[in-house]
PDB file with one MODEL, atoms N, CA, C and O in Angstrom:
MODEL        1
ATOM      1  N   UNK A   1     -18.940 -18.664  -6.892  1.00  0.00           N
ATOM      2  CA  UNK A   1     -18.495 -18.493  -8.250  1.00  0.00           C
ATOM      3  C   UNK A   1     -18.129 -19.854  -8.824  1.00  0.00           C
ATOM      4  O   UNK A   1     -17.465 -20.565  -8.070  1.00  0.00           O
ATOM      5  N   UNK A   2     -18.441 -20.349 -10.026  1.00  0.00           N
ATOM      6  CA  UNK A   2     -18.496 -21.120 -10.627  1.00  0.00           C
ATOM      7  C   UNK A   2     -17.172 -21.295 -11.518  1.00  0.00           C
ATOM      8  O   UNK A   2     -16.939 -20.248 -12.122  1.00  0.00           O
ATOM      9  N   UNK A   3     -16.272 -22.269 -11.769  1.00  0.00           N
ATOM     10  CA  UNK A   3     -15.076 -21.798 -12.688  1.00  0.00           C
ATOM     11  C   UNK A   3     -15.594 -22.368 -14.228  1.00  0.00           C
ATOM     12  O   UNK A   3     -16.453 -23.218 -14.461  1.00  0.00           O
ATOM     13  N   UNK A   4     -15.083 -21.892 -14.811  1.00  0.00           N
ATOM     14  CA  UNK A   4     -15.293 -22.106 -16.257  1.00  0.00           C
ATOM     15  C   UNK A   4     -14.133 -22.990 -16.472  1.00  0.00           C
ATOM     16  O   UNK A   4     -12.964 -22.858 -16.112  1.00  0.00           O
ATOM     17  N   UNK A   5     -14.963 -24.304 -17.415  1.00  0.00           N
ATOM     18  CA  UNK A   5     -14.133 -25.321 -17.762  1.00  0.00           C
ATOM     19  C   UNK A   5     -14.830 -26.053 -19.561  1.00  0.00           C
ATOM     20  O   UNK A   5     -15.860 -26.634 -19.903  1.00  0.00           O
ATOM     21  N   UNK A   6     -13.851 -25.691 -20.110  1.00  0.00           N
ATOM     22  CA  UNK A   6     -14.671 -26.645 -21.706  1.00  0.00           C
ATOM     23  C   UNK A   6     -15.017 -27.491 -21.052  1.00  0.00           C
ATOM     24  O   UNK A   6     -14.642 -28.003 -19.997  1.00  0.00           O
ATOM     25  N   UNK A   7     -15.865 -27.650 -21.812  1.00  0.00           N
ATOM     26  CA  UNK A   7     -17.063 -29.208 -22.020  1.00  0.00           C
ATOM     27  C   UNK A   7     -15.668 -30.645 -22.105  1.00  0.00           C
ATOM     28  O   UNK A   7     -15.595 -31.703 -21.481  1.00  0.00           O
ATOM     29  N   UNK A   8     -14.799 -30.065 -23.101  1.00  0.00           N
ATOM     30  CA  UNK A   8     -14.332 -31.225 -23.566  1.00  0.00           C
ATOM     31  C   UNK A   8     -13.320 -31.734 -22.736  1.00  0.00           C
ATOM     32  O   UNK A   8     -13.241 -32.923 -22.426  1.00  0.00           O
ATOM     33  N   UNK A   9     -12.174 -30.435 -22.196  1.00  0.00           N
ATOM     34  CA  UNK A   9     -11.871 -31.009 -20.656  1.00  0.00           C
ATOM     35  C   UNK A   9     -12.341 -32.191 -19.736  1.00  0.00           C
ATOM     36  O   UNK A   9     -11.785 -33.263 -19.498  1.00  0.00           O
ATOM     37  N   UNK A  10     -13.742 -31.582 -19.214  1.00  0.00           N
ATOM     38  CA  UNK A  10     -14.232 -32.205 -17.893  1.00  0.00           C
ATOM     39  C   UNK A  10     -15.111 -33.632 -18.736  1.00  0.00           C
ATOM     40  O   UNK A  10     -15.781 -34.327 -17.972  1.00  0.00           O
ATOM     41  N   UNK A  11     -15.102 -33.983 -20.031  1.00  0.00           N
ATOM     42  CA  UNK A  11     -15.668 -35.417 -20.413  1.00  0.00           C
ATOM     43  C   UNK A  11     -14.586 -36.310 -21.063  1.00  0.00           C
ATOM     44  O   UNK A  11     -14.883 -37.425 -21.490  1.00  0.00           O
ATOM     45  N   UNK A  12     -13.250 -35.787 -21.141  1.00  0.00           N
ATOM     46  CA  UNK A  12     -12.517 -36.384 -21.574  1.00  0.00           C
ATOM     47  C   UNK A  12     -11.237 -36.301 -20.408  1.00  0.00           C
ATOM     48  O   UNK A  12     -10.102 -36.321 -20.882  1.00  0.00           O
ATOM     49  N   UNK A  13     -11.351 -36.225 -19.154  1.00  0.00           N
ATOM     50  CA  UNK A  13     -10.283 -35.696 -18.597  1.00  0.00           C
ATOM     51  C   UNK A  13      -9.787 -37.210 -18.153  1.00  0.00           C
ATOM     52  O   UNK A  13      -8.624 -37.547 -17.929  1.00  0.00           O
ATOM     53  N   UNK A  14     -10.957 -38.022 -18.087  1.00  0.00           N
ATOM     54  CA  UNK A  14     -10.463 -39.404 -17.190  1.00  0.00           C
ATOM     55  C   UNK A  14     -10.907 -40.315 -18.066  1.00  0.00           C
ATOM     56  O   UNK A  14     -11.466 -41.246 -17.485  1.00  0.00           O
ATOM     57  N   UNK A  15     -10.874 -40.456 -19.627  1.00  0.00           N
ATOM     58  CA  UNK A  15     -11.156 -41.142 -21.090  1.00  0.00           C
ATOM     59  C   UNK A  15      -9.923 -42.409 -20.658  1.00  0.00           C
ATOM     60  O   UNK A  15      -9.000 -42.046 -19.929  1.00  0.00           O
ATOM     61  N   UNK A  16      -9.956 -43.545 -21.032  1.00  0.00           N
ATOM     62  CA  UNK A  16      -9.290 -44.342 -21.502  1.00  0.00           C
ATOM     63  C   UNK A  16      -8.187 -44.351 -22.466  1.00  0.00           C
ATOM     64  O   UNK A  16      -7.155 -44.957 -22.176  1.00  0.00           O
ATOM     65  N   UNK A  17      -8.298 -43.772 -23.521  1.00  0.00           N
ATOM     66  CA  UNK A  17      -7.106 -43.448 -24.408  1.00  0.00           C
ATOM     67  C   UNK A  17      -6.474 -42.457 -24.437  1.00  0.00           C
ATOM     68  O   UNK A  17      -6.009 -42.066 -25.508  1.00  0.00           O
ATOM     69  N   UNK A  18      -6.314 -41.897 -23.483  1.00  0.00           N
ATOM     70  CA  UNK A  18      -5.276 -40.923 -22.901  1.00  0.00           C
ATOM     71  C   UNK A  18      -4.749 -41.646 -22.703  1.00  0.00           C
ATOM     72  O   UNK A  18      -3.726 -41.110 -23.128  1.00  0.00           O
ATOM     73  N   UNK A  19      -4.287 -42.934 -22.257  1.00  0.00           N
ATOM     74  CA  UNK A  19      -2.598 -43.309 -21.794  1.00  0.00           C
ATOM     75  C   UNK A  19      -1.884 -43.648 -23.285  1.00  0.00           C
ATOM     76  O   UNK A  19      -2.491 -43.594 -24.354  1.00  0.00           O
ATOM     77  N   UNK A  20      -0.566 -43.983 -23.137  1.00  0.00           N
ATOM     78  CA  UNK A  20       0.175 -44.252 -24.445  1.00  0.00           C
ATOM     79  C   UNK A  20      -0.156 -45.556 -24.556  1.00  0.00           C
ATOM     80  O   UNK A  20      -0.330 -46.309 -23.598  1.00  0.00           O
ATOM     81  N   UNK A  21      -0.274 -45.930 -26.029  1.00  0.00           N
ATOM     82  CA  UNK A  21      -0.626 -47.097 -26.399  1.00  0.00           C
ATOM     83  C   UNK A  21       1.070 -47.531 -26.604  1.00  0.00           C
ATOM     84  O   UNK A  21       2.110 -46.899 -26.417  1.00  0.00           O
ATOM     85  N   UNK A  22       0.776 -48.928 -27.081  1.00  0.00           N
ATOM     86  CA  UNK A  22       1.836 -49.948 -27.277  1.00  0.00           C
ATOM     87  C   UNK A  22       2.916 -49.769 -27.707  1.00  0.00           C
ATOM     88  O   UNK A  22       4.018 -50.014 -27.214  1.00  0.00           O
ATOM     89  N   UNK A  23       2.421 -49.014 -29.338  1.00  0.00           N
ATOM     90  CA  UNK A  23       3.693 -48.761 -29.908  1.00  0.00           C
ATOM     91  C   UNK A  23       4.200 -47.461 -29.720  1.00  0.00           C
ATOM     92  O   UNK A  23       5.252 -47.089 -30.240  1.00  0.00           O
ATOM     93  N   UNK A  24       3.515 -46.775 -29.018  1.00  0.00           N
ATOM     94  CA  UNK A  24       3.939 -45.467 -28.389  1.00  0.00           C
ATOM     95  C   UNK A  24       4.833 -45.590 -27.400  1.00  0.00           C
ATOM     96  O   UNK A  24       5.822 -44.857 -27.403  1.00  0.00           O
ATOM     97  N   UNK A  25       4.624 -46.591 -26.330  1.00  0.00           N
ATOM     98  CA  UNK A  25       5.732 -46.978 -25.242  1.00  0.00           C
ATOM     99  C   UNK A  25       6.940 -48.057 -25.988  1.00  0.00           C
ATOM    100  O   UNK A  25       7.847 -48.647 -25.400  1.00  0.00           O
ATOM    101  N   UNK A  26       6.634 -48.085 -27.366  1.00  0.00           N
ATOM    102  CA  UNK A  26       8.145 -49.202 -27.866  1.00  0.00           C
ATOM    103  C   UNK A  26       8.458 -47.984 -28.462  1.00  0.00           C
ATOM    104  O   UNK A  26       9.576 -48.259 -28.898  1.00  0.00           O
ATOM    105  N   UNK A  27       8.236 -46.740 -28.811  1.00  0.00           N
ATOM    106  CA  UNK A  27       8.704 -46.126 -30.026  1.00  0.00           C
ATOM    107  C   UNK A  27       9.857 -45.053 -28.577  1.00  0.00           C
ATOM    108  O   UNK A  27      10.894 -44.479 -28.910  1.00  0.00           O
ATOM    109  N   UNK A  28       9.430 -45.044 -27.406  1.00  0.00           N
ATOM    110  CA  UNK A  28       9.489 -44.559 -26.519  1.00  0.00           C
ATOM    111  C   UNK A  28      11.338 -45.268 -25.805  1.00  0.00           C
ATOM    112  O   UNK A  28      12.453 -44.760 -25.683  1.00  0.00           O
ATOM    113  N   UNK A  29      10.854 -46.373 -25.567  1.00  0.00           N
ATOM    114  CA  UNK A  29      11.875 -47.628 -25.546  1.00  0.00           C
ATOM    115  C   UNK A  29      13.166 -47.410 -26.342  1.00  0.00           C
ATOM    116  O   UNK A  29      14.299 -47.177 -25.920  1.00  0.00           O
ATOM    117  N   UNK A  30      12.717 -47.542 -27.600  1.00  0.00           N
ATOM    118  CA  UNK A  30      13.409 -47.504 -28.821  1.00  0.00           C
ATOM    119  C   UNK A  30      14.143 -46.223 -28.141  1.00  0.00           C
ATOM    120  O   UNK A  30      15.090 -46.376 -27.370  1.00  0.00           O
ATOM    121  N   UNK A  31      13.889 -45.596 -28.314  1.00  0.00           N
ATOM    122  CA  UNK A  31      14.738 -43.903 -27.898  1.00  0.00           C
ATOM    123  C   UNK A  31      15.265 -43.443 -26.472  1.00  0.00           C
ATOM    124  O   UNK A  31      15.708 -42.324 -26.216  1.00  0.00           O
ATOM    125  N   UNK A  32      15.142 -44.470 -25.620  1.00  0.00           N
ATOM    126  CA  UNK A  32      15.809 -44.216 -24.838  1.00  0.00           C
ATOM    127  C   UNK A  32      17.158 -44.168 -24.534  1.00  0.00           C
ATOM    128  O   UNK A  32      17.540 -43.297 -23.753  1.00  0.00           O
ATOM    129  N   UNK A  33      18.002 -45.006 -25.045  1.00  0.00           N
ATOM    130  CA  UNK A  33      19.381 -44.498 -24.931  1.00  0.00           C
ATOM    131  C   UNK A  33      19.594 -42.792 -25.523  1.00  0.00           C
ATOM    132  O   UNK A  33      20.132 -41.925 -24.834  1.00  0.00           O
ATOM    133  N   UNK A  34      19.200 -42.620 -26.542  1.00  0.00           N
ATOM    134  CA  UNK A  34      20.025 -41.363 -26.970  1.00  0.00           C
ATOM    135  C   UNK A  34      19.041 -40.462 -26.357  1.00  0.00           C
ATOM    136  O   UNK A  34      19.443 -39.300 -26.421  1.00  0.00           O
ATOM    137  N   UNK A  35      17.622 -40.603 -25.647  1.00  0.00           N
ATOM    138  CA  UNK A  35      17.424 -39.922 -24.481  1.00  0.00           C
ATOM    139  C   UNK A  35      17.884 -39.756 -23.298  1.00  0.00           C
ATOM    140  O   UNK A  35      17.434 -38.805 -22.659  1.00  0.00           O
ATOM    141  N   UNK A  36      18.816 -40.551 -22.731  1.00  0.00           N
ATOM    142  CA  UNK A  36      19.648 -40.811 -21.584  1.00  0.00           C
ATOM    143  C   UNK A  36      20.981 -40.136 -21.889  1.00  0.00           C
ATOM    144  O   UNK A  36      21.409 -39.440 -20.969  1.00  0.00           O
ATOM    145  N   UNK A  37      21.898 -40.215 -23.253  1.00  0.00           N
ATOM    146  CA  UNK A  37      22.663 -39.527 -23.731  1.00  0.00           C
ATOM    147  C   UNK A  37      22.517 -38.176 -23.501  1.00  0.00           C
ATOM    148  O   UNK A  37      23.293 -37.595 -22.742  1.00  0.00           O
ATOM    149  N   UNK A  38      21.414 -37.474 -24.191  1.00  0.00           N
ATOM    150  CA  UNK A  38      20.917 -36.231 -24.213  1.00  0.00           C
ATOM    151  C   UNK A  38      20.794 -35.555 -22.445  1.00  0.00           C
ATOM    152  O   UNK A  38      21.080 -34.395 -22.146  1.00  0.00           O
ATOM    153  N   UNK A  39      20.547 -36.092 -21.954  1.00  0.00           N
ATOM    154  CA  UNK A  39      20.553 -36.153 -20.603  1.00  0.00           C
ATOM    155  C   UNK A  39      21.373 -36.188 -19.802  1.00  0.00           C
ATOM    156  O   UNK A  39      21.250 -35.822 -18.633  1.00  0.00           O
ATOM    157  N   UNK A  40      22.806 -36.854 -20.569  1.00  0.00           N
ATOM    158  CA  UNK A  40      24.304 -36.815 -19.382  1.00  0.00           C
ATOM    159  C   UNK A  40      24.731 -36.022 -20.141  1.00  0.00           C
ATOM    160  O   UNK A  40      25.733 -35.556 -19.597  1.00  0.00           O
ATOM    161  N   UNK A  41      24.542 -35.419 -21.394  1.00  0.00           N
ATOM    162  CA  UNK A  41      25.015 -33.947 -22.002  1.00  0.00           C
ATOM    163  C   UNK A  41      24.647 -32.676 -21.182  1.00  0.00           C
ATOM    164  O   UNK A  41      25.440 -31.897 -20.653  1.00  0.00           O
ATOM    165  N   UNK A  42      23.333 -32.623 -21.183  1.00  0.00           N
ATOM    166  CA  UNK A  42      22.547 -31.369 -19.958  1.00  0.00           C
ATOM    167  C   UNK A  42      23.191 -31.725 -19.201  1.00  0.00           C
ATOM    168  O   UNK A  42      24.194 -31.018 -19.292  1.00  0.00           O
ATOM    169  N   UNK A  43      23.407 -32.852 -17.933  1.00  0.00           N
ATOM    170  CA  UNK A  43      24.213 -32.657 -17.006  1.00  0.00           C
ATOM    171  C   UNK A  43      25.451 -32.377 -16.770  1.00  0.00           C
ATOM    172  O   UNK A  43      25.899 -32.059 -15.669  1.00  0.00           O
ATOM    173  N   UNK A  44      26.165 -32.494 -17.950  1.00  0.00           N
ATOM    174  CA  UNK A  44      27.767 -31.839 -18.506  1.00  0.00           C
ATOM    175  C   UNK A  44      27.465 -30.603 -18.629  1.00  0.00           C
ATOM    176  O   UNK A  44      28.522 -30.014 -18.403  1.00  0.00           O
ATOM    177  N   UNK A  45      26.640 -29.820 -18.856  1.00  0.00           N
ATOM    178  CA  UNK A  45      26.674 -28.514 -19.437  1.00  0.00           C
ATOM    179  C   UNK A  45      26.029 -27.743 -18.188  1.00  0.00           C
ATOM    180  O   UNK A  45      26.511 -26.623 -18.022  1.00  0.00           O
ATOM    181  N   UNK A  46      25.269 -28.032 -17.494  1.00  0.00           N
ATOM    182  CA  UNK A  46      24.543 -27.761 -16.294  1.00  0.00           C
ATOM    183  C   UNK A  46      25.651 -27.503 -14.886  1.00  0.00           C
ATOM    184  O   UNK A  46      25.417 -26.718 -13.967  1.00  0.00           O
ATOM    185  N   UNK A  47      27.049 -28.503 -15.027  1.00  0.00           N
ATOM    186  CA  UNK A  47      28.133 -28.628 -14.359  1.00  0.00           C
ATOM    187  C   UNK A  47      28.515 -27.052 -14.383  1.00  0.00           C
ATOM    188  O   UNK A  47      28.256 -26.304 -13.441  1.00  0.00           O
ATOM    189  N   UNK A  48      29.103 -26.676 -15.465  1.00  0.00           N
ATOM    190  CA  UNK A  48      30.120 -25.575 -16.070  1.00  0.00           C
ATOM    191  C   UNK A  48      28.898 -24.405 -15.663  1.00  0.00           C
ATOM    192  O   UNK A  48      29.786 -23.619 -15.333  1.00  0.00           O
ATOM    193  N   UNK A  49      27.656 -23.629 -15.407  1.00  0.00           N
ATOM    194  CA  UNK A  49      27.389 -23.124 -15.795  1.00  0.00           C
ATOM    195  C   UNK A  49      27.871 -21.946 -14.531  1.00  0.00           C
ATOM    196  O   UNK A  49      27.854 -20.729 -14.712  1.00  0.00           O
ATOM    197  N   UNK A  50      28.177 -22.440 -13.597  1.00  0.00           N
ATOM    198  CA  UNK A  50      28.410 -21.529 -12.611  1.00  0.00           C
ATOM    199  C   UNK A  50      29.610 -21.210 -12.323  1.00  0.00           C
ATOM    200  O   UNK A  50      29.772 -20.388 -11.421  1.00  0.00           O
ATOM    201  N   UNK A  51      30.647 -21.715 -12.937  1.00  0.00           N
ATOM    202  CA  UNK A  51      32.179 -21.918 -13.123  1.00  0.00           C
ATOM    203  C   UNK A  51      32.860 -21.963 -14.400  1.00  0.00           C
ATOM    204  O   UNK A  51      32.333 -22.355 -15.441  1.00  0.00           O
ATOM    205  N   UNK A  52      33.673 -21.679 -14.320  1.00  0.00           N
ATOM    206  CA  UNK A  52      34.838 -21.564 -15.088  1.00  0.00           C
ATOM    207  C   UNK A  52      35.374 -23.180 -15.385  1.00  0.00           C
ATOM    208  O   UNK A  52      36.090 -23.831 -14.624  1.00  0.00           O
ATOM    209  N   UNK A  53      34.791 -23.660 -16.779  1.00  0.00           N
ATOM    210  CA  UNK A  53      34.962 -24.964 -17.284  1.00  0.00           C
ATOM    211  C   UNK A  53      36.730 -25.339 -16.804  1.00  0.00           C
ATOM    212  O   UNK A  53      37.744 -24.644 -16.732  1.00  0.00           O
ATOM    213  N   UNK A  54      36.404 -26.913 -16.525  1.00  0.00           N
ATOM    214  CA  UNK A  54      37.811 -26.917 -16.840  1.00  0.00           C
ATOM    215  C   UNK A  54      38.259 -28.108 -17.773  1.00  0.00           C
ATOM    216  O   UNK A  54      37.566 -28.434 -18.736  1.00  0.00           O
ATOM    217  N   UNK A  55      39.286 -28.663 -17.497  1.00  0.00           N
ATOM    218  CA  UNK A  55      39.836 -29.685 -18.646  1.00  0.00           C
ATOM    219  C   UNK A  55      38.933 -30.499 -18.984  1.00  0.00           C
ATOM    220  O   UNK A  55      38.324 -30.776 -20.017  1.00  0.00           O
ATOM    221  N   UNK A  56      38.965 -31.030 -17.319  1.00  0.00           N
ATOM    222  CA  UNK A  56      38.339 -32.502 -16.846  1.00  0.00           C
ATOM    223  C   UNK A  56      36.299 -32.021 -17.452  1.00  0.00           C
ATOM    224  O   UNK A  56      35.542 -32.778 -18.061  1.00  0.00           O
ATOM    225  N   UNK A  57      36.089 -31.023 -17.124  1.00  0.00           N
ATOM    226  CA  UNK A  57      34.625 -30.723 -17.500  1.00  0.00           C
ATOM    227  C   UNK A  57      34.690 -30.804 -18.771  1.00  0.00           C
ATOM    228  O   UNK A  57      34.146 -31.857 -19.105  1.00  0.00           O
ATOM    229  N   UNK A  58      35.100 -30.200 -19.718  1.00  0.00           N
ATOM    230  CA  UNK A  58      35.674 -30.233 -21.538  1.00  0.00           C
ATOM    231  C   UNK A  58      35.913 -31.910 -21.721  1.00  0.00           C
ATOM    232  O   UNK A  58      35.210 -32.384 -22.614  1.00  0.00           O
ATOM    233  N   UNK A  59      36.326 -32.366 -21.391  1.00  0.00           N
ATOM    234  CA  UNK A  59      36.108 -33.594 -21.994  1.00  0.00           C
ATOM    235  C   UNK A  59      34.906 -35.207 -21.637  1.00  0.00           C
ATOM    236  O   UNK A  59      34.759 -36.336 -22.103  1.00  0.00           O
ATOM    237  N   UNK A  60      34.276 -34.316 -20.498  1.00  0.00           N
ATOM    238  CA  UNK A  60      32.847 -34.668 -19.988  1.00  0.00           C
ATOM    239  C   UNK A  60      31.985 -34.303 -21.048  1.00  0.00           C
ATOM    240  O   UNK A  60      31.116 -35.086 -21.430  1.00  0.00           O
ATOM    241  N   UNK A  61      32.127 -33.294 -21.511  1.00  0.00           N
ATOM    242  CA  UNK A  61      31.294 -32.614 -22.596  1.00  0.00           C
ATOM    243  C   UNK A  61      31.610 -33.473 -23.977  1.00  0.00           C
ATOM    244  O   UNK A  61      30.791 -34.062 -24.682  1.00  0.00           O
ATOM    245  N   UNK A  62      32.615 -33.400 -24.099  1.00  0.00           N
ATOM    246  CA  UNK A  62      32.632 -33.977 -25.562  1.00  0.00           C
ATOM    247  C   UNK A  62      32.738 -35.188 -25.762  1.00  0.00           C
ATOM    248  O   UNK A  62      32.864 -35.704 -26.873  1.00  0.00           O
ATOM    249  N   UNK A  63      32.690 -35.861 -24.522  1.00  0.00           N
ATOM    250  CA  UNK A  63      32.340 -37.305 -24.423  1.00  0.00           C
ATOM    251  C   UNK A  63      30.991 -37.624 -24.207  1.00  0.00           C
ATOM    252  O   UNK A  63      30.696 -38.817 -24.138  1.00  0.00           O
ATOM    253  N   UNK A  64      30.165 -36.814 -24.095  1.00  0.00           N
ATOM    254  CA  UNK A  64      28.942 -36.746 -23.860  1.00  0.00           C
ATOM    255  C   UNK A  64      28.117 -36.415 -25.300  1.00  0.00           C
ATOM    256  O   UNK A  64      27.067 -36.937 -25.675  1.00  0.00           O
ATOM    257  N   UNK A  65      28.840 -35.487 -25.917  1.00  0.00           N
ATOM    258  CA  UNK A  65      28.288 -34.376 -26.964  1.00  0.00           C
ATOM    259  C   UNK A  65      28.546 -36.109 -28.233  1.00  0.00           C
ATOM    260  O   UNK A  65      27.612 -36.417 -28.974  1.00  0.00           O
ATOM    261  N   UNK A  66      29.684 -36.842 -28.229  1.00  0.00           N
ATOM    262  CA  UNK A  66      30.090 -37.979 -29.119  1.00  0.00           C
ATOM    263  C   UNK A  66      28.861 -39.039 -28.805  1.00  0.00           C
ATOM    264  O   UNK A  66      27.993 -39.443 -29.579  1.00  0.00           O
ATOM    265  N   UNK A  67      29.036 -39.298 -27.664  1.00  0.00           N
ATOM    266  CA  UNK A  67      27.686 -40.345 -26.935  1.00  0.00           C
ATOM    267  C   UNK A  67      26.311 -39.899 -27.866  1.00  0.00           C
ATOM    268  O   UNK A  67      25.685 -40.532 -28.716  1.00  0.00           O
ATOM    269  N   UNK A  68      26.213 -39.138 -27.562  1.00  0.00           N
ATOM    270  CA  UNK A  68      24.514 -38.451 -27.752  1.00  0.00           C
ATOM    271  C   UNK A  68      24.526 -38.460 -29.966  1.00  0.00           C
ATOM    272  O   UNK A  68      23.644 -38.704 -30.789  1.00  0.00           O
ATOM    273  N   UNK A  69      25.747 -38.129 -30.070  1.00  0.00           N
ATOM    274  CA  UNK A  69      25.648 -38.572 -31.696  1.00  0.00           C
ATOM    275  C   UNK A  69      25.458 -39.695 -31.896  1.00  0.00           C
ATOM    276  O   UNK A  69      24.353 -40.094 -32.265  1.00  0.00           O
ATOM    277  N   UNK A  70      26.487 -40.493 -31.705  1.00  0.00           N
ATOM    278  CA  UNK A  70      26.389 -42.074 -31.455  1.00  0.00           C
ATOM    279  C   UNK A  70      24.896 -42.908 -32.005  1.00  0.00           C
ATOM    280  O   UNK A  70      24.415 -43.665 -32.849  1.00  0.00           O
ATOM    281  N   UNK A  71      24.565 -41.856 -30.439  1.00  0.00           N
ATOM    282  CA  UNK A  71      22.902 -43.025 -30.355  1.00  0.00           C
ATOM    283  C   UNK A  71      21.789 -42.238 -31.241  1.00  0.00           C
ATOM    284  O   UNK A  71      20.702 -42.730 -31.545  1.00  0.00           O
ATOM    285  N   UNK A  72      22.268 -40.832 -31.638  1.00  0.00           N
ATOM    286  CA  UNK A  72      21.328 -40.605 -32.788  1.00  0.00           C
ATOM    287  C   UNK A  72      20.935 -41.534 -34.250  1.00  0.00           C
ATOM    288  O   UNK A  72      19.958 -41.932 -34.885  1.00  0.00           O
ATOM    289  N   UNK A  73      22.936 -41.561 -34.273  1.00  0.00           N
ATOM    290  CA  UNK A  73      23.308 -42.656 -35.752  1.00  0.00           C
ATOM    291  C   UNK A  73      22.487 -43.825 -35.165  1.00  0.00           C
ATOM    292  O   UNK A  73      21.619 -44.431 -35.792  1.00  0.00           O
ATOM    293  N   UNK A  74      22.697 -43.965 -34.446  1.00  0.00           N
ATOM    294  CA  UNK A  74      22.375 -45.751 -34.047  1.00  0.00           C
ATOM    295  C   UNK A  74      20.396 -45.454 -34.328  1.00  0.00           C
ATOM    296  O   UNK A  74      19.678 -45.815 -35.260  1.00  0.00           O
ATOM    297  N   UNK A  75      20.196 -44.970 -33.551  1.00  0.00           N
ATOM    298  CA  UNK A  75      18.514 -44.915 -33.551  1.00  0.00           C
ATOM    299  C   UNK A  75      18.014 -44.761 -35.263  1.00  0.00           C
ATOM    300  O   UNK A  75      17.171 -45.467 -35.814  1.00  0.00           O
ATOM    301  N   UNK A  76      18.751 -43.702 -35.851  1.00  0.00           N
ATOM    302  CA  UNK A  76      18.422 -43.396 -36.992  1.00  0.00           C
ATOM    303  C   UNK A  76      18.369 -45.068 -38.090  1.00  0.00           C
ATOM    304  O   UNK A  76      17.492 -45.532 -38.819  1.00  0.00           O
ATOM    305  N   UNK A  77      19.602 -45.493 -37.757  1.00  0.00           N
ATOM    306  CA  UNK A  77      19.557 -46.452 -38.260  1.00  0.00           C
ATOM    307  C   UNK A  77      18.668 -47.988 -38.034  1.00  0.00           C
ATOM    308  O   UNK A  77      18.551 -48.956 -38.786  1.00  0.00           O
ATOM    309  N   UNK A  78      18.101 -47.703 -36.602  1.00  0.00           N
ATOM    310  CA  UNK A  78      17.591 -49.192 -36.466  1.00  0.00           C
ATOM    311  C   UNK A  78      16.032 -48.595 -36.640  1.00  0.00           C
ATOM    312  O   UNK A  78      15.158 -49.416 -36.362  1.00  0.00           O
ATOM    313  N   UNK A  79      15.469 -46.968 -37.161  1.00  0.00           N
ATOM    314  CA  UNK A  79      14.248 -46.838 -37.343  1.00  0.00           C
ATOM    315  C   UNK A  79      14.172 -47.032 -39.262  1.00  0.00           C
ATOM    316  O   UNK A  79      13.178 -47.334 -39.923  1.00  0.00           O
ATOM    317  N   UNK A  80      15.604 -46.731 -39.773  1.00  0.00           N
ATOM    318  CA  UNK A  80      15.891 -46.820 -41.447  1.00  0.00           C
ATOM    319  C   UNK A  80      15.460 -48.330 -41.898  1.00  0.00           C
ATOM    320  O   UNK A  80      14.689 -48.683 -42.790  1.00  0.00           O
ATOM    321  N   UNK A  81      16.209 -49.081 -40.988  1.00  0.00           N
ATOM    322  CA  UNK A  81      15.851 -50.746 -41.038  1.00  0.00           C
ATOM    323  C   UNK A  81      14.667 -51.535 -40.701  1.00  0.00           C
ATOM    324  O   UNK A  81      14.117 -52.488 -41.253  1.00  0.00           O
ATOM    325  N   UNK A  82      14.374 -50.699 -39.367  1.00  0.00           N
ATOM    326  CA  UNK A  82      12.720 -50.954 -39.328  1.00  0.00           C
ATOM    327  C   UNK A  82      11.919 -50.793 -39.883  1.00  0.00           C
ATOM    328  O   UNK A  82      11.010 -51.622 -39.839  1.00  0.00           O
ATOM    329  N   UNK A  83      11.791 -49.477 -40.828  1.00  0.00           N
ATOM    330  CA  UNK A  83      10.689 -49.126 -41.662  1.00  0.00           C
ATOM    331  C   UNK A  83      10.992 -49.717 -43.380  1.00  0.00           C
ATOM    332  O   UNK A  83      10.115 -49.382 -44.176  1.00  0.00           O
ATOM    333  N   UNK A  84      11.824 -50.312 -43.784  1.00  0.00           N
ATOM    334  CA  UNK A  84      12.361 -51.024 -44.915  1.00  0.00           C
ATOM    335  C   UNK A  84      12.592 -52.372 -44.866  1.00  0.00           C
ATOM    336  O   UNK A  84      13.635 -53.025 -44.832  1.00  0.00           O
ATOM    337  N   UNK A  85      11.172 -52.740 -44.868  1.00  0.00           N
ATOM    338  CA  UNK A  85      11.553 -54.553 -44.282  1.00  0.00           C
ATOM    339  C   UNK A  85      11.896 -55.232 -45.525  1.00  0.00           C
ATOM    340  O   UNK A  85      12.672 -56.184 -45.443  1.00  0.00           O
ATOM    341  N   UNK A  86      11.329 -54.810 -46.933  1.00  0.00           N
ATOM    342  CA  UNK A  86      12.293 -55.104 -47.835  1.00  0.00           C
ATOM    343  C   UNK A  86      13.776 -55.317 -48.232  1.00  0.00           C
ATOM    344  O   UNK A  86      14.564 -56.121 -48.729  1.00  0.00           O
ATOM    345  N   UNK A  87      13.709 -54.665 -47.949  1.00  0.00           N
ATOM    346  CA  UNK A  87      15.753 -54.889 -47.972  1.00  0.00           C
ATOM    347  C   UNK A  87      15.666 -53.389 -48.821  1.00  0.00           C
ATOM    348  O   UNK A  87      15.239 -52.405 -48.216  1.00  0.00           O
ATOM    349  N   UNK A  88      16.079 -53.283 -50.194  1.00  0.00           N
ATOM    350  CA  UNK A  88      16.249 -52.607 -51.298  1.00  0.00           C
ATOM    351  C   UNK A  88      14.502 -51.717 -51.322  1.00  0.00           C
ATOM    352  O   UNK A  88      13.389 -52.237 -51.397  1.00  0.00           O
ATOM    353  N   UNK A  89      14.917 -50.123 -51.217  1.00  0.00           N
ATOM    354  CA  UNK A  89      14.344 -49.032 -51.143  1.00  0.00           C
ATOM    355  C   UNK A  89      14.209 -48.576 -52.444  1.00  0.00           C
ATOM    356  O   UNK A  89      13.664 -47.495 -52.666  1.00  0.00           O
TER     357      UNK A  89
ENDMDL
END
């Protein structure tokens, strides 16, 4: 038995521009802190899920939940500045 596979699969499976280009791995870069943020939040919340939160977990969280805003503002802002090389919008 033969498996069935699109055409476009099996001629594009091992193509060259499938990997991320340049500014795909800086845009990537760029976002990594408040991806890493986002990430010690899940692991704050991932803590509690089998237990009964406690103080010390509650303020893991909302030190985490502040972090992860943080680097939203921050990202938001250094993509606002990046894309306005003018100055005045």
């Amino acid at each position: 038995m033969n498996p069935i596979v699109t055409v476009q699969d099996a001629v594009t499976a091992f193509a060259d521009w499938i990997e991320p280009t340049d500014a795909e791995l800086d845009a990537i870069e760029q976002e990594m802190p408040a991806i890493l943020a986002e990430v010690d939040l899940l692991d704050a919340q991932i803590i509690t899920l089998d237990r009964t939160p406690t103080e010390l977990d509650a303020r893991r969280i909302r030190r985490a939940r502040r972090r992860v805003l943080a680097e939203r503002a921050a990202l938001t802002n250094r993509t606002a500045t990046a894309s306005l090389p003018g100055g005045a919008a």
